[in-house]
C-alpha positions as CSV (number, residue, x, y, z in Angstrom):
1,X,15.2,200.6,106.6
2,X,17.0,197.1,106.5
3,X,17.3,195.9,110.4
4,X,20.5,193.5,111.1
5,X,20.8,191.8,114.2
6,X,24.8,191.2,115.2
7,X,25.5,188.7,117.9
8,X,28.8,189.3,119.6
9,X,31.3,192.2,118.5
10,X,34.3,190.3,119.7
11,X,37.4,190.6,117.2
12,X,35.6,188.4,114.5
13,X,32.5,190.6,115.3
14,X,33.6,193.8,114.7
15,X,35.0,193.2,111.4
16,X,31.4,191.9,110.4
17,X,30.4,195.2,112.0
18,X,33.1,197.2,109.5
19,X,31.6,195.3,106.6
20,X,27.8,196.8,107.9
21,X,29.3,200.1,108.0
22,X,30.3,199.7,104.3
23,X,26.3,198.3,103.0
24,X,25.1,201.5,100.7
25,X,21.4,200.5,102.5
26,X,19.6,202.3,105.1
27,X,20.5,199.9,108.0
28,X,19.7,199.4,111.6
29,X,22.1,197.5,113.4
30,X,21.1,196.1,117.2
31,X,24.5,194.6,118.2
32,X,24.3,192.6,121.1
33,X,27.7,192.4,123.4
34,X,27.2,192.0,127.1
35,X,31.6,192.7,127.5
36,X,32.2,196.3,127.7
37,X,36.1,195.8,126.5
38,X,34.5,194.1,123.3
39,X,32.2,197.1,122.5
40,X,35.1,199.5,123.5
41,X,37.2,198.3,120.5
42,X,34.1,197.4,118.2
43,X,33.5,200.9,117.8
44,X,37.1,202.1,117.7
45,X,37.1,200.0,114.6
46,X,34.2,201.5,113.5
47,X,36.0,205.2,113.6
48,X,39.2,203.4,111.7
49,X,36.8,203.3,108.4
50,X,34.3,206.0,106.7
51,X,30.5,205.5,106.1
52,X,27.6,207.3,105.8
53,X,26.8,208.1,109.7
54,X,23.3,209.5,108.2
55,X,21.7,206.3,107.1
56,X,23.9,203.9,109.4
57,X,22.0,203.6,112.7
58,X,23.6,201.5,115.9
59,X,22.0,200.3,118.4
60,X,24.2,198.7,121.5
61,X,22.2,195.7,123.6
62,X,23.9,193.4,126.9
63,X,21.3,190.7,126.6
64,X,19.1,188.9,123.4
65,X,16.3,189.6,125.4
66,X,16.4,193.5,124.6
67,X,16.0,192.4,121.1
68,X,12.5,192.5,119.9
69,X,11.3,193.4,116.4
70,X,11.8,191.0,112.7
71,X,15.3,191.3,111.1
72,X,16.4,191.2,107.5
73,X,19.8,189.5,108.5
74,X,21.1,188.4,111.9
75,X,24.8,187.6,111.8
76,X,26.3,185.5,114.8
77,X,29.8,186.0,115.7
78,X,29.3,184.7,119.3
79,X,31.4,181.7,120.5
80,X,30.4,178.2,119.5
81,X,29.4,177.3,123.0
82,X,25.5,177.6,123.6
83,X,24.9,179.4,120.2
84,X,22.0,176.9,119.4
85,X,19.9,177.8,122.1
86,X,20.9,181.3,121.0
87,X,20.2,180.7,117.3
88,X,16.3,178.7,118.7
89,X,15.6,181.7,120.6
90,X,15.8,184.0,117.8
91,X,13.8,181.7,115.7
92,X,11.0,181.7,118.0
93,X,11.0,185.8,118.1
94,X,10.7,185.7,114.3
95,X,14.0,186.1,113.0
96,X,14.5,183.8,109.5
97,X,17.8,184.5,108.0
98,X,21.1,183.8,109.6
99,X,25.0,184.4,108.9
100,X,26.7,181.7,111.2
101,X,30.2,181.6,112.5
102,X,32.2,178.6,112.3
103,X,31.9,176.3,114.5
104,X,28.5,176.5,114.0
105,X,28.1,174.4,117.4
106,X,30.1,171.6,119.3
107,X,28.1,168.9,118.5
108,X,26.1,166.2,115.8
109,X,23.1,166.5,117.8
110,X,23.1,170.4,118.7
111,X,23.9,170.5,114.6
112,X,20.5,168.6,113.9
113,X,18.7,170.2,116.3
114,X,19.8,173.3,114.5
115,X,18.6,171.8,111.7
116,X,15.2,170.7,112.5
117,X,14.1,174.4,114.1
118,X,15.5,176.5,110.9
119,X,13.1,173.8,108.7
120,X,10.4,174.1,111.3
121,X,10.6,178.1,111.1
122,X,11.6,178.1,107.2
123,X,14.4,179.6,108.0
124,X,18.0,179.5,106.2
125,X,21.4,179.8,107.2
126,X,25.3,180.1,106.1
127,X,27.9,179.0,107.4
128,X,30.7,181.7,107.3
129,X,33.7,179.9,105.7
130,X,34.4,182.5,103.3
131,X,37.7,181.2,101.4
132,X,35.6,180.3,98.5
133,X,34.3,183.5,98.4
134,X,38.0,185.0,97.7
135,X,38.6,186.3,93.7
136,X,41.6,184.1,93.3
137,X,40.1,180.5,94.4
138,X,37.2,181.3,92.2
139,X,39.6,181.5,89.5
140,X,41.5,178.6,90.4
141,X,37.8,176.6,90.2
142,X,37.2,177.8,86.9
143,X,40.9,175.8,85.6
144,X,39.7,172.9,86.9
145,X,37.5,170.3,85.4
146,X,34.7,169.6,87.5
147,X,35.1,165.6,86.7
148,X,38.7,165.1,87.6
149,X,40.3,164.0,90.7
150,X,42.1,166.5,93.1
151,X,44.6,166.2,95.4
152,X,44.7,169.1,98.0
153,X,47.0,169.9,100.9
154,X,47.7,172.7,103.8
155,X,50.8,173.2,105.1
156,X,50.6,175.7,108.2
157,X,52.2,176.2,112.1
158,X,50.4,174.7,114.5
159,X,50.1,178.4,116.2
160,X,47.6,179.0,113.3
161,X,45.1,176.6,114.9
162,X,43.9,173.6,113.3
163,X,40.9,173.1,115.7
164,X,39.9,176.4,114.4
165,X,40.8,176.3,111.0
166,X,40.7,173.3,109.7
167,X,36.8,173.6,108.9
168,X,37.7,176.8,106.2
169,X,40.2,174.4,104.3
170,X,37.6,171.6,104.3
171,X,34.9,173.5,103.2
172,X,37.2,175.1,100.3
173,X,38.0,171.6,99.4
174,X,34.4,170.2,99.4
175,X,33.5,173.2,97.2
176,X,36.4,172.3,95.1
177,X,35.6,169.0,94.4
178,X,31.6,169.5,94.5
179,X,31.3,167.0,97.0
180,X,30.2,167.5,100.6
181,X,30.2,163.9,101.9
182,X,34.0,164.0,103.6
183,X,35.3,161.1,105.1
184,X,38.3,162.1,107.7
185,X,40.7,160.6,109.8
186,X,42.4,162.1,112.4
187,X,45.2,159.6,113.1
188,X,48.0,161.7,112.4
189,X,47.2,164.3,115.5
190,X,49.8,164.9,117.6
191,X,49.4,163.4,121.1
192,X,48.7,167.0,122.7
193,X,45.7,169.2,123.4
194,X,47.0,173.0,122.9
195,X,45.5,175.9,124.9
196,X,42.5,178.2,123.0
197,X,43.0,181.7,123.1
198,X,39.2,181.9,123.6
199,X,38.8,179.6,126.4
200,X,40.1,178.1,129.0
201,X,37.4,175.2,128.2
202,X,38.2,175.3,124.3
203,X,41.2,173.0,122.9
204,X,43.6,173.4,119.9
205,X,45.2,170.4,118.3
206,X,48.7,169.9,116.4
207,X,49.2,167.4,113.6
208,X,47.5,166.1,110.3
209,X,43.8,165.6,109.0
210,X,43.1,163.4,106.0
211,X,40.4,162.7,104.4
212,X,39.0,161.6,101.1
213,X,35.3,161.7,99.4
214,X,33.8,159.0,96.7
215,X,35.3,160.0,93.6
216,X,38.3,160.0,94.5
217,X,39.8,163.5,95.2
218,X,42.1,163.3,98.7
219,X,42.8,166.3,101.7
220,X,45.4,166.8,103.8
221,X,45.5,169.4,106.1
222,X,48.9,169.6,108.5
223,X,49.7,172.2,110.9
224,X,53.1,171.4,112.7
225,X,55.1,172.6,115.6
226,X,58.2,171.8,113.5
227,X,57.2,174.4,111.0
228,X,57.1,178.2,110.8
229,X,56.9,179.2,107.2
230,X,53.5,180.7,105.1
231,X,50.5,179.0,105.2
232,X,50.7,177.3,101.7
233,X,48.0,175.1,99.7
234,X,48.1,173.2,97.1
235,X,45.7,172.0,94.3
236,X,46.2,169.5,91.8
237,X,44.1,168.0,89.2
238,X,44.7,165.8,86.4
239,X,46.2,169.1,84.2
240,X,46.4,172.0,86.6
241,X,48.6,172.4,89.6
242,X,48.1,175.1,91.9
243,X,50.8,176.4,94.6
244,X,49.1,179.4,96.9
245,X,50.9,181.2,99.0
246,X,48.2,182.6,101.6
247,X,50.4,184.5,103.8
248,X,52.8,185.8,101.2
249,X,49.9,186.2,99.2
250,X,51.1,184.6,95.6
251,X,49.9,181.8,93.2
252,X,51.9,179.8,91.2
253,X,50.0,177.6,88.5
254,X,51.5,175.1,86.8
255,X,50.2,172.9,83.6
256,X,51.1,171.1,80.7
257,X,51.3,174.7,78.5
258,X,51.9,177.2,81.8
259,X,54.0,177.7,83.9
260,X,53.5,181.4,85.5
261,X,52.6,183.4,88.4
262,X,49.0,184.3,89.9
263,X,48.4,187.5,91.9
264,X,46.6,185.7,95.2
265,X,44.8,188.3,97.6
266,X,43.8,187.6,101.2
267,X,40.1,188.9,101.5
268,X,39.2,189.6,105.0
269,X,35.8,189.5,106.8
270,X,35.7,193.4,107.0
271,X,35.1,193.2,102.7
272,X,33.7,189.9,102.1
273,X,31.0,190.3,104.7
274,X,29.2,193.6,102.8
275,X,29.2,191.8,99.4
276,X,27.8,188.7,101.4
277,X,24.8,190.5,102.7
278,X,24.2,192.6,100.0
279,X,24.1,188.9,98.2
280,X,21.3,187.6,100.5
281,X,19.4,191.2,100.9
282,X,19.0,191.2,97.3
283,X,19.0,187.5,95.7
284,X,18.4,185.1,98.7
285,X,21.4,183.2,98.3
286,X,25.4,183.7,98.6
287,X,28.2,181.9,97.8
288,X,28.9,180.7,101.5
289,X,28.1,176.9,101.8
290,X,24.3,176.3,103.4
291,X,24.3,175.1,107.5
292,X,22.6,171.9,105.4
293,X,26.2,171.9,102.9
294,X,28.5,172.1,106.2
295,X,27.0,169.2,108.4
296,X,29.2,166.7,106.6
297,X,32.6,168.7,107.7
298,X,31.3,169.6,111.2
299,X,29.9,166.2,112.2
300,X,33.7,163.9,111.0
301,X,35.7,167.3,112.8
302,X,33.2,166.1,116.2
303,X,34.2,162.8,115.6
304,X,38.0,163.1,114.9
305,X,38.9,165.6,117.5
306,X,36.8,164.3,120.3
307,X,38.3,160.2,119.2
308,X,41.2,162.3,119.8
309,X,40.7,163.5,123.4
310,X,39.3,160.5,124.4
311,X,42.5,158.2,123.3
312,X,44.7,161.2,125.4
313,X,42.4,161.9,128.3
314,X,40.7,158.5,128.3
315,X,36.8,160.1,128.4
316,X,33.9,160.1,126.4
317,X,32.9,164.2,125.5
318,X,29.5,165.1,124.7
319,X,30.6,168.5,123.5
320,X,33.3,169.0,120.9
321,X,35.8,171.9,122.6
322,X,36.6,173.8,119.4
323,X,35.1,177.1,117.9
């Protein structure tokens, strides 16, 4: 019987939960989700799809503490804020292989902390910023020549949520480029903090991100009050262009011989996340990025966004508010 430990069933949460339902494996799932709202609507979700009730076994837990025995898998869908201590404590009990929501914390020095106790444990983690997991950017990777330069941009509302967000499009373009080591700058921000729907102690942020790694290729992620279309990317190398609609879900790709349209598809959590885990049941590895692959983006987001507050609100954070 595979065991999978879920932290937090929240709305992320109980799409991973969908995708669990979905394994073909003999599972035990211990979900642990202290709000009683959150577990209402986790398992009205779970009625929305069909699996095998037979060999699909849930287990519902208020505290980590009630968790005891060695998992196969824990995924944690839990807020940002104090998920490090979480993440140690499960260590300690034995658990060795993580799925991680982004923001995998709210700090560089809760990040290498995080580090240091999955080396200490021999323990391994992903980050779960699953665009490059989608069919159509895989394809778009394959058209593009791993030497050349790319330019690559995000046009969104700031109702979307950059603070949020902005790590997915970052990791995409790392993965893209096959170069973790981003340098940002968060000049361009608008001079507002916007409310979190999460939090009342979380910040979002309006405006642009740059940023730029060694060889050359350049980001630019802008979500803007002033605009209210799709949320469109762009992808150019030295040959290939690329112009994804997300919401609207359609490519267009543009060279020097074609000129035609893509089919684009949206993959959501409650797919991607069963193909994931079946991926590090069976082979040990996935295509998410590794916690070691993402420091680079989450330590410059800490950095920006935090230079950010402090030029508005005039004071040093230890603690990045974003999740």
């Amino acid at each position: 019987m595979t065991k999978i430990i879920l932290m937090g069933c929240g709305n992320v949460g109980s799409r991973h939960l969908q995708a669990l339902a979905k394994l073909s494996y003999d599972i035990d799932v211990d979900i642990v989700e202290p709000n009683k709202e959150s577990q209402k609507i986790a398992k009205s979700r779970l009625n929305e799809i069909s699996y095998d009730e037979s060999n699909h076994n849930f287990f519902w837990h208020e505290n980590i503490n009630d968790l005891q025995n060695e998992s196969d898998l824990v995924i944690d869908a839990t807020l940002s804020i104090g998920r490090v201590d979480r993440l140690i404590q499960l260590l300690k009990q034995g658990h060795s292989r993580f799925l991680i929501e982004k923001m995998v914390c709210q700090s560089v020095d809760e990040y290498k902390l995080l580090l240091d106790s999955m080396k200490d444990f021999n323990a391994k983690g992903w980050v779960n910023t699953n665009p490059r997991c989608f069919k159509s950017y895989q394809k778009i990777k394959k058209h593009l020549n791993n030497s050349e330069t790319l330019h690559f941009s995000v046009l969104a509302s700031e109702t979307a949520g950059l603070g949020t967000n902005a790590i997915h499009y970052i990791d995409l373009f790392s993965w893209l480029s096959n170069d973790y080591k981003i340098k940002l700058n968060g000049d361009f921000l608008m001079n507002k903090l916007l409310p979190n729907k999460r939090g009342e102690s979380l910040k979002e942020f309006a405006g642009s991100i740059i940023g730029s790694v060694d060889s050359g290729s350049f980001l630019a992620i802008s979500f803007l009050p002033t605009y209210n279309g799709p949320v469109v990317v762009n992808i150019s190398g030295s040959t290939n262009h690329f112009i994804i609609d997300e919401t609207n879900e359609k490519i267009v790709a543009l060279n020097k011989k074609v000129d035609d349209e893509w089919e684009f598809k949206f993959e959501h959590v409650s797919d991607l996340t069963t193909t994931i885990i079946k991926d590090i049941l069976d082979k040990g590895k996935c295509m998410l990025p590794t916690l070691e692959d993402s420091f680079y983006a989450h330590a410059e987001l800490f950095r920006v966004f935090n230079t950010h507050i402090k030029k508005l609100l005039n004071y040093d954070l230890k603690l990045c508010p974003i999740t």
